[in-house]
N, C-alpha and C positions, 0 to 999 in steps of 0.2 A: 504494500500500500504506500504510494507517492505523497507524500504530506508532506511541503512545507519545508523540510530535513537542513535545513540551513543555521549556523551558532545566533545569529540574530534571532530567529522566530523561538528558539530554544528559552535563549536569556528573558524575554517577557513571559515566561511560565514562573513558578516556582517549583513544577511536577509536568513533567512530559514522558511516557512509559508509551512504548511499541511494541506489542508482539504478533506474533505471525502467528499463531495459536490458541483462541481465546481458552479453549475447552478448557485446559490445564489448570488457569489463573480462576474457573467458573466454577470445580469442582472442587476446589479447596477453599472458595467461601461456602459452597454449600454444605459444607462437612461441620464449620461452624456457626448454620444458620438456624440455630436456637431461640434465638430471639430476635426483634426486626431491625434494630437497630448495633451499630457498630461502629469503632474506631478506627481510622486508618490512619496509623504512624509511617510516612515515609523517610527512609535513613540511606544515605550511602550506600548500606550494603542490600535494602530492597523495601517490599512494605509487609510493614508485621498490622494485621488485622483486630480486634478484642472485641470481644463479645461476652458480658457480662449479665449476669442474673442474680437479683437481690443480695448483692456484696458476699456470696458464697458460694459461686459457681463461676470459671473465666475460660475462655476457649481463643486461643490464639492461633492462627495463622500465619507461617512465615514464607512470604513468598520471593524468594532472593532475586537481586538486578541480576544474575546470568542466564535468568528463565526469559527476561524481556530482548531485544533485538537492540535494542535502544533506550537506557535509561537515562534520564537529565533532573537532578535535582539543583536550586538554584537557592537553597536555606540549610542550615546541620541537620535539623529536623521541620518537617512540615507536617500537622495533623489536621484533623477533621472527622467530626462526623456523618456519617449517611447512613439514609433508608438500605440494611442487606435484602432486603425484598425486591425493592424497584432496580438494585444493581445488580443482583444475578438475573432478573428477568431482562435487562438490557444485553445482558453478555449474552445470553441464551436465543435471543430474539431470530436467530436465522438454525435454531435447532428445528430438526428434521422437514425443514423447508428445504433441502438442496435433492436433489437426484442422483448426486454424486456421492456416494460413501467415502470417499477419500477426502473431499474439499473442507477445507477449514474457515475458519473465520480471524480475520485478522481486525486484532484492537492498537487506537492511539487513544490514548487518556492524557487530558490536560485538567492543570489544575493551576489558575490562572492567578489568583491574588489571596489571601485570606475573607472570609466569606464569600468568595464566588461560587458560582456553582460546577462540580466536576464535569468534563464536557469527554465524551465517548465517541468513537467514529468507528463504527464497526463496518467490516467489508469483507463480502463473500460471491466470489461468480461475478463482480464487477458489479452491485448491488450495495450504497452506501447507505447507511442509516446513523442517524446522527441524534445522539440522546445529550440532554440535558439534566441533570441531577442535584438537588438543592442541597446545600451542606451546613450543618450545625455546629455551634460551637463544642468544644473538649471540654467535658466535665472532668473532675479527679477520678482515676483509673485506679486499682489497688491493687497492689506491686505484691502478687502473689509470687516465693520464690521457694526452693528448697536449695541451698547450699551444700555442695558435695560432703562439707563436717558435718552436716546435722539430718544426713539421710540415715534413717534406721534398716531402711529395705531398699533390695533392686532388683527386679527382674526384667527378662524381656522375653517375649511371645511371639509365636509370629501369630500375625492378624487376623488372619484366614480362621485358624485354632481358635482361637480367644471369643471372636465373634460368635462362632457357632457356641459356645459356652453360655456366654450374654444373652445368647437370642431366644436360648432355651429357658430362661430365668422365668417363674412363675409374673405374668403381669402384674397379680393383683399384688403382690409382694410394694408394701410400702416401704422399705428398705434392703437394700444388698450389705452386706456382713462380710469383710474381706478378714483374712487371718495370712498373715507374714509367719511362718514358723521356724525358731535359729533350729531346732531339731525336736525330734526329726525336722528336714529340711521341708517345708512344703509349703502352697501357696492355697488354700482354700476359701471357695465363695459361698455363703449359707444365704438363703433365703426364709421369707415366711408369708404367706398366703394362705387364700382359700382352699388350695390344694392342700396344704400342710407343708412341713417343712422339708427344702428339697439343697444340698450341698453338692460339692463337687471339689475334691482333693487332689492339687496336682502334685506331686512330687518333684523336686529338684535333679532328677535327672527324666524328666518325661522328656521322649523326643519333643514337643512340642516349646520344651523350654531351652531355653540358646542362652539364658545367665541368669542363678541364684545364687547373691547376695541376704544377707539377714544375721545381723549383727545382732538384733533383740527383738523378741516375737514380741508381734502385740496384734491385736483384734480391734478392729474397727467398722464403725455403721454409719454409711453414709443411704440418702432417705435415694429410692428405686427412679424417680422421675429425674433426678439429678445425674445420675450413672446411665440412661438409658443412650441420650445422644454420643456414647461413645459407638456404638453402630455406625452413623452417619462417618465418623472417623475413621474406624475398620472397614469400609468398605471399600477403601481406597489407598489403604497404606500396606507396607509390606511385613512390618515390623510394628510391636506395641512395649514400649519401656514403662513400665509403671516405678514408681517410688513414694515413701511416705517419709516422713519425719515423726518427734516422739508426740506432740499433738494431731498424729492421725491426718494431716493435710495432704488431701492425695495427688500425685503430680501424672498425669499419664502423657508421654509424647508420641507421634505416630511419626514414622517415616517412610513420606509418599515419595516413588521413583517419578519423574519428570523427564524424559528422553533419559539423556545423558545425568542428569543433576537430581539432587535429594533434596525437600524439600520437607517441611517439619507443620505438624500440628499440637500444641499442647493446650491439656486439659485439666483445669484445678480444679479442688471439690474438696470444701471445708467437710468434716464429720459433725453425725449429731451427736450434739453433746446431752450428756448425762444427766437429766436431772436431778439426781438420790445427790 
């Protein structure tokens, strides 16, 4: 796509992104589109997304400048918010409209002053459409972290395995029950429902596990409706790192292959705490 492509038209942005492939950039918002609204931090190294629920759920998307064609940022950082609803419906806007199985859709996003609106120019089959998108001011984010000292547990799954585990999870289950155990080594998920009570005990060498760490067992209950949109994440990564620290803060990261490049989803999730 011919746009513009010159250092002058660049310097009047503060955010100019090109890629020759929208799908990529479309499916890893929709991994964390949990709620309608979302943060876009653009940095040097690309734009990390947040998407936040009642200051105890946060879903991050990292989508690196070596996935765009063309990255131009013209500030250290630039943010904003916008509607994730009306923005993957514009990325999406020429899905299964083409005849061609092969053909893609290619996006330029500009992002022109602080409170302008993000302006989209998607093209497919020589077919432009040209969206406008209104943007909100950055409220305070919460700097959800787990430091490599103060992780208690690590393991990693791959995706594929983990999901079919989740998927199977009784619905009416108001909460999922994770157990870290230093030994025996294992990783088990209890549930409670209508059904009755249904677990699942992985073991630290199950094929299915690729690294157990567990330096101190501990048992935690984070509530079903909160843990469920990790699906949306597994369905697209290859790999799932989960960790917790000693207040139970769960960190899950997914790693999505992108052509050549790797590409990162993470997911925090405070527990419920204990009344007694």
């Amino acid at each position: 796509m011919e746009v513009d492509g010159n250092d002058s038209f660049e310097e009047k942005y503060l955010l100019v992104a090109k890629a020759d492939n929208v799908k990529h950039i479309s499916s890893l918002l929709k991994a964390v589109n949990f709620k309608d609204v979302g943060v876009c931090f653009a940095t040097e190294h690309g734009l990390k997304i947040v998407v936040e629920d009642s200051k105890c759920v946060q879903a991050n998307t990292f989508i690196g400048s070596e996935i765009f064609q063309e990255y131009h940022l013209n500030d250290d950082t630039v943010a904003f918010r916008v509607d994730l609803n009306t923005l993957i419906e514009c990325l999406t806007i020429f899905d299964g409209c083409s005849t061609n199985p092969s053909s893609t859709t290619a996006l330029k996003l500009t992002y022109k002053e602080y409170g302008s609106p993000v302006k989209l120019l998607l093209e497919e089959g020589g077919i432009i459409t040209d969206c406008s998108l209104r943007t909100m001011e950055v409220f305070d984010i919460l700097d959800f972290s787990i430091p490599a000292e103060s992780t208690t547990s690590k393991i990693i799954l791959r995706s594929s395995d983990f999901k079919d585990i989740l998927s199977d999870i009784d619905s009416t289950s108001d909460y999922v029950e994770f157990t870290f155990s230093e030994e025996p080594q294992f990783f088990k998920i209890l549930t409670s429902g209508i059904a009755g009570k249904c677990s699942v005990e992985i073991p630290s060498k199950s094929e299915i596990m690729e690294q157990f760490l567990c330096n101190t067992s501990i048992t935690v209950k984070y509530k079903y409706k909160q843990i469920k949109p990790f699906l949306k994440c597994m369905n697209i990564s290859q790999k799932t790192l989960i960790r917790t620290n000693e207040e139970g803060l769960l960190c899950c990261q997914f790693m999505v292959q992108v052509d050549s490049h790797t590409c990162y989803l993470e997911y925090f999730c405070t527990p419920i705490v204990d009344e007694d």
